[in-house]
N, C-alpha and C positions, 0 to 999 in steps of 0.2 A: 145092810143090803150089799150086793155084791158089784163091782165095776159095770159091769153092762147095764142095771138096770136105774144106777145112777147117771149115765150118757146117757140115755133114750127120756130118759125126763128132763134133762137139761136142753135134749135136740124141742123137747115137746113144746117147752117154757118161750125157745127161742122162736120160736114159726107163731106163736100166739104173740110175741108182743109187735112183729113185726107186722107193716101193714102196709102193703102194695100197691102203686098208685094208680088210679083210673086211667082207662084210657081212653084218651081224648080225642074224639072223631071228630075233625076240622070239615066246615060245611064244603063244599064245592062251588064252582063259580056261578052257580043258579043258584042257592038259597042265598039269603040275606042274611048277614055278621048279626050277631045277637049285640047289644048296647056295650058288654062287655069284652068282647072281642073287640071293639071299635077303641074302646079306652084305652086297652095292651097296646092296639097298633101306635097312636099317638107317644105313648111313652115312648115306644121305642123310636119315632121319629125324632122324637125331643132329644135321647140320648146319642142318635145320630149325629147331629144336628153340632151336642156339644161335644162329644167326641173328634170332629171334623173341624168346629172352631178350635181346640186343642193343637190338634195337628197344624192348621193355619198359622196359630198362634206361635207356636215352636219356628214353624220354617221361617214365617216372618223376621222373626230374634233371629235363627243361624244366620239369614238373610244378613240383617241389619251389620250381625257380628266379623261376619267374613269382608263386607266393606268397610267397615271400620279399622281391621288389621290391613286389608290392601292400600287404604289411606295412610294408615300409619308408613306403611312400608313406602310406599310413594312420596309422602313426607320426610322420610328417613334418608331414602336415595336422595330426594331434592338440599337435604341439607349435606349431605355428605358431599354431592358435588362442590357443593356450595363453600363447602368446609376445604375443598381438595383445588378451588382456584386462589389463588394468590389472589391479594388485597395490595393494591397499591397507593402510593399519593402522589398525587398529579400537581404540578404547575403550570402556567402560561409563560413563552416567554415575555420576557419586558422589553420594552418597544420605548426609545427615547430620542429625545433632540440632541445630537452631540455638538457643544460650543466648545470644545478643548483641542490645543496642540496635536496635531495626527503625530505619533511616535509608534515606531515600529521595528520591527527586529531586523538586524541586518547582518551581511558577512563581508570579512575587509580581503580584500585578493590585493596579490601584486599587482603594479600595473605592467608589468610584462614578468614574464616567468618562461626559462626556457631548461629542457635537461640535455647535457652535452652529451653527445656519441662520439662513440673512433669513427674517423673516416679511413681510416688502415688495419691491417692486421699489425698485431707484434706483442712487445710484452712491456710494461711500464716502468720506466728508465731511473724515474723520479716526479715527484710532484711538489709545489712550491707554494699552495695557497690551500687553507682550509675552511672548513664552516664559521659563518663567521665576520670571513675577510672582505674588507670593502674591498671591492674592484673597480678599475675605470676599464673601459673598452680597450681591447687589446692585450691587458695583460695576458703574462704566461703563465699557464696554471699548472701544466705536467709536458714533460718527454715519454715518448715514445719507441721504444727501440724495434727496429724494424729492418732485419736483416733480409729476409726473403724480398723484400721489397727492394733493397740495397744491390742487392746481387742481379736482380730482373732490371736493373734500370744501369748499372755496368756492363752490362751483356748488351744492351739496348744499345747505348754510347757506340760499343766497339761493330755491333751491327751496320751503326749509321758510317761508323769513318769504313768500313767493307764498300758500304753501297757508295760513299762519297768519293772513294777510288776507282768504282767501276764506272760511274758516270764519267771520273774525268779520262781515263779510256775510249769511254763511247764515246763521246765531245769529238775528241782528236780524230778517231777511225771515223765519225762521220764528218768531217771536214775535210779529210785524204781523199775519201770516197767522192765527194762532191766537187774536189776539184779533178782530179781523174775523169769524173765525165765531162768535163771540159773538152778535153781531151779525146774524146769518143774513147778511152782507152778501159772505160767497165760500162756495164747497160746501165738501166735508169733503175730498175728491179735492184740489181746489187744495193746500188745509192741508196735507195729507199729503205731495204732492209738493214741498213748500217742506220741511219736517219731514226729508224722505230728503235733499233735496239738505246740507242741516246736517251728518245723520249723514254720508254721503259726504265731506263736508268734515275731517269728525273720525279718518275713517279715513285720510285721504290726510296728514293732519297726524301720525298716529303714523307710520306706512311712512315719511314722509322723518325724523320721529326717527330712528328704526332706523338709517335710510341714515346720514344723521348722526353717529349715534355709533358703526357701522360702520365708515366714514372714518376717524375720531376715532383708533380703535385702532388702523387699519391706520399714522394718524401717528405713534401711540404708538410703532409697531415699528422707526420710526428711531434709535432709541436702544438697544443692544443693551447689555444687562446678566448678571452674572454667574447663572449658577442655583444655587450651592452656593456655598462657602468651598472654594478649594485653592488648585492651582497649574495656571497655563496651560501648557499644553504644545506647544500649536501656534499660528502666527497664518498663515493662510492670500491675508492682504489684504493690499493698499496702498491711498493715498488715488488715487481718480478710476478706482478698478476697476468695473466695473458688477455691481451686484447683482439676481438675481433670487430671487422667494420659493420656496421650498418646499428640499426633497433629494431629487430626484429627477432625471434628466435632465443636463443639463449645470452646475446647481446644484451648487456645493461648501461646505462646512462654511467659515465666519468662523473659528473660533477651537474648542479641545479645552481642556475643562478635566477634573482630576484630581482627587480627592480622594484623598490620599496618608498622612491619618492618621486610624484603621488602617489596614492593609493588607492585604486578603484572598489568602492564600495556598493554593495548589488541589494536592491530590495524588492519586495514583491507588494505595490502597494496595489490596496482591495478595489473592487471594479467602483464600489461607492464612493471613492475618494479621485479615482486617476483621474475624474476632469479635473481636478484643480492642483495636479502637479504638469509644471513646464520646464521647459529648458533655460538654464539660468536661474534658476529657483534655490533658492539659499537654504542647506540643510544643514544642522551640527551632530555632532559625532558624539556619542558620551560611552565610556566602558567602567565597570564599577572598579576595576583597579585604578582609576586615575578618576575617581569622586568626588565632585565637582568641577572639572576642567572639561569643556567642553571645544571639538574640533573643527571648526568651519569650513565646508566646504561647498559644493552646486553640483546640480542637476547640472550632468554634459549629453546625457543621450537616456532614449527609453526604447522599448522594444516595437511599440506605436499598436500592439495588440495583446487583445486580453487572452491569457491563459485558458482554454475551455477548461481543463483540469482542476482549475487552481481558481479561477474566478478573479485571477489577478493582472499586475502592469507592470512587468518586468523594468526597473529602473537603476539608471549607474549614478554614482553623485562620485567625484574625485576631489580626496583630500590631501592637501599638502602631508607631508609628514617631513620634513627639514631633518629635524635629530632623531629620527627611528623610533618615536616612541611607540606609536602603533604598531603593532604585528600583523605580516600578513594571517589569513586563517584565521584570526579571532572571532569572537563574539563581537554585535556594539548594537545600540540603539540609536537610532535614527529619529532627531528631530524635526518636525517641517519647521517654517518659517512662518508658514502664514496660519491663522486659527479657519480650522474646515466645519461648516454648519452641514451635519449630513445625518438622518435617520440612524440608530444604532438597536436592535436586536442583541438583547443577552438572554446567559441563559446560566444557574451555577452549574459551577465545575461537577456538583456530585451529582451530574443527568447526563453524562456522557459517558457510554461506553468504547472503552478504545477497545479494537480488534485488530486483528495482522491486514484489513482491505482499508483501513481509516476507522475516524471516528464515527458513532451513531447515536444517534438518540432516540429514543421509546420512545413512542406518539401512541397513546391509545384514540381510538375510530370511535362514532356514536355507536359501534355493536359490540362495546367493551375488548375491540382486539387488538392487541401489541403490533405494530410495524414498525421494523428498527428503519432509519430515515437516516442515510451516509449527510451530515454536513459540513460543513466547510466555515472553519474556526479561522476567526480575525484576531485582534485584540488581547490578552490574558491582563485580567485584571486582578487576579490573584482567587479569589471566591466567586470568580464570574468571568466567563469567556464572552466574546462577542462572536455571533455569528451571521456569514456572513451569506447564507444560502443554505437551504436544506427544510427549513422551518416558517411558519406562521406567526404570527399574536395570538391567533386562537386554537392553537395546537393545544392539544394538554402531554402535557412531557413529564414521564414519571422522573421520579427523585427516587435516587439509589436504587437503581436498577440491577439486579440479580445477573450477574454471567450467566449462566443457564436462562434466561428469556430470548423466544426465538418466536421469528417472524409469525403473525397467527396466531398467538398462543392468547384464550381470554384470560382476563383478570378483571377484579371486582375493585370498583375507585373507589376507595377509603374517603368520609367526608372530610372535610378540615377539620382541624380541631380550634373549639372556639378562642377565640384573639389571636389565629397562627393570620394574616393578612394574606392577601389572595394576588398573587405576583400579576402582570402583565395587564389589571384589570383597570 
């Protein structure tokens, strides 16, 4: 057979096996759904129905899923904060009855201390006493050489014997003059003008006195003597140094002297103690280079008011010192006499931050927040200071407080750890 008439019976084969679907005239809304049209709709309500629960089903989950990660993430921030405050530990201070000795720190001054000045100009001739040297009052400690001064007070001299000869001139010419008008032989005027010139002469004779023994003094001041009985403690000179008068300016002190027996002793005892110190109250002196010897001395005066600053009672006790053992300027410890029963607040050493305004201590607040609190340290007991204001018994005060914590700042109170005992409680 040939090509064409093998297509045209393959077209023929194909349109017979094929079979074309009816078409279906849907009633209108005046006839009535035949039984089976009624059953189709139903399916497809059903297949709505769970197609729509599908859908629910799904949003529900996204639903559930996307709050579940926002949890988490809110979760996450909350610990991360959580993770990003500092965790501290807290104590109370301790609050006790104190039955012991009041001892406290103290500093030994001279009982008089003064630094010598030139009262002249000039240049330093020689000096005779050095650091060191006992002195009694009056000695001589340096010369002075003092020429300008020398020369102003010889010019002076020869000024006053000028004016001392003109006086005795005027004397005379007003004595002539006054007896002459005895005599009607000059007027009353003349006389008088002779008379004033006299007094003028008497007055210019006392003014170069003055001058005179003004000089006089200022030569006196070449001689530099002691003011008191001690010990010198500084010498400031050499010979051919130039001196000028006064302390002021680029003037420096000749020489410091001390008076080193008694020795006034300064303390600052705490507001909780000062009733029970008085005048005449017996206190001893101990310094650890002289280790077990202790220096008896008394309350001689107090300041009679408390430091606002300091919370303290400015007090002097003076102690012999006979053979110089004491130093002025040292260190020493002050013992009382009598045993003081007074409330005592500590707190240890490692809850204090020192800073350049004073010390302060961390108190955290019931809203977990740091407030550094300036107090005011009594006592050093070595692993525990006493304080003497600033603080509570039921402060919580962290321990080992971070340099970097700053006023405001929260942190998270770490619980004790079990058998660490709970300070102040």
């Amino acid at each position: 057979m040939g090509t064409r008439g093998v297509g045209a019976g393959l077209r023929k084969e194909l349109q017979e096996d094929v079979s074309y679907p009816e078409v279906i005239n849907f009633p209108s809304e005046t006839e009535h759904p035949s039984p089976n049209r009624s059953s189709q709709n139903n399916s497809a309500r059903k297949a709505g129905w769970i197609v729509g629960g599908v859908i629910l089903i799904l949003l529900i989950a996204g639903a559930v899923t996307i709050a579940s990660k926002l949890g988490e993430k809110k979760a996450l921030a909350a610990e991360t904060e959580r993770l990003a405050t500092p965790s501290v530990s807290v104590i109370h201070p301790t609050q006790e009855q104190s039955h012991e000795e009041l001892v406290l720190p103290a500093t030994v001054q001279a009982y008089k201390e003064s630094p010598i000045y030139a009262r002249t100009n000039g240049y330093v001739l020689r000096w005779y006493k050095d650091i060191g040297s006992h002195l009694n009052k009056g000695d001589l400690l340096a010369d002075i050489d003092t020429p300008e001064v020398d020369q102003e007070l010889m010019q002076a001299r020869a000024t006053r014997q000028q004016i001392q000869a003109q006086l005795g001139l005027a004397k005379s010419s007003a004595e002539r003059w006054q007896n002459l008008r005895k005599s009607d032989s000059v007027s009353q005027q003349e006389v008088d003008q002779q008379v004033s010139g006299y007094q003028q002469a008497q007055a210019n004779l006392a003014a170069s006195d003055a001058n005179v023994r003004r000089l006089e003094q200022m030569e006196s001041f070449k001689h530099v003597y002691a003011p008191f009985s001690g010990v010198l403690t500084k010498r400031n000179i050499d010979v051919g140094a130039l001196i000028n008068a006064g302390n002021t300016g680029s003037d420096k002190e000749l020489f410091d002297v001390a008076q080193v027996d008694p020795l006034r002793v300064y303390v600052n005892v705490p507001q909780t103690y000062s009733p029970a110190i008085y005048i005449g109250m017996k206190a001893f002196l101990e310094q650890r280079e002289y280790s077990g010897q202790r220096f008896e001395g008394k309350v001689v005066r107090t300041s009679e008011v408390i430091d606002p600053s300091t919370r303290t009672l400015l007090s002097e006790i003076d102690v012999p010192n006979p053979g110089g053992k004491i130093l002025p300027g040292s260190y020493a410890q002050v013992h009382f006499a009598a045993k003081i029963d007074a409330p005592r607040l500590t707190i240890p050493i490692n809850t204090l931050l020192f800073r350049p305004e004073g010390p302060r201590a961390a108190v955290v607040d019931a809203e977990k927040k740091v407030h550094l609190r300036p107090v005011s340290i009594g006592r050093d007991y070595g692993s525990s200071v006493e304080v003497m204001g600033g603080l509570q018994p039921s402060d919580q005060v962290i321990v080992n407080p971070a340099d970097s914590l700053e006023d405001g700042q929260p942190v998270n109170v770490a619980a004790p750890k079990a058998g660490t005992p709970k300070q102040g409680s």
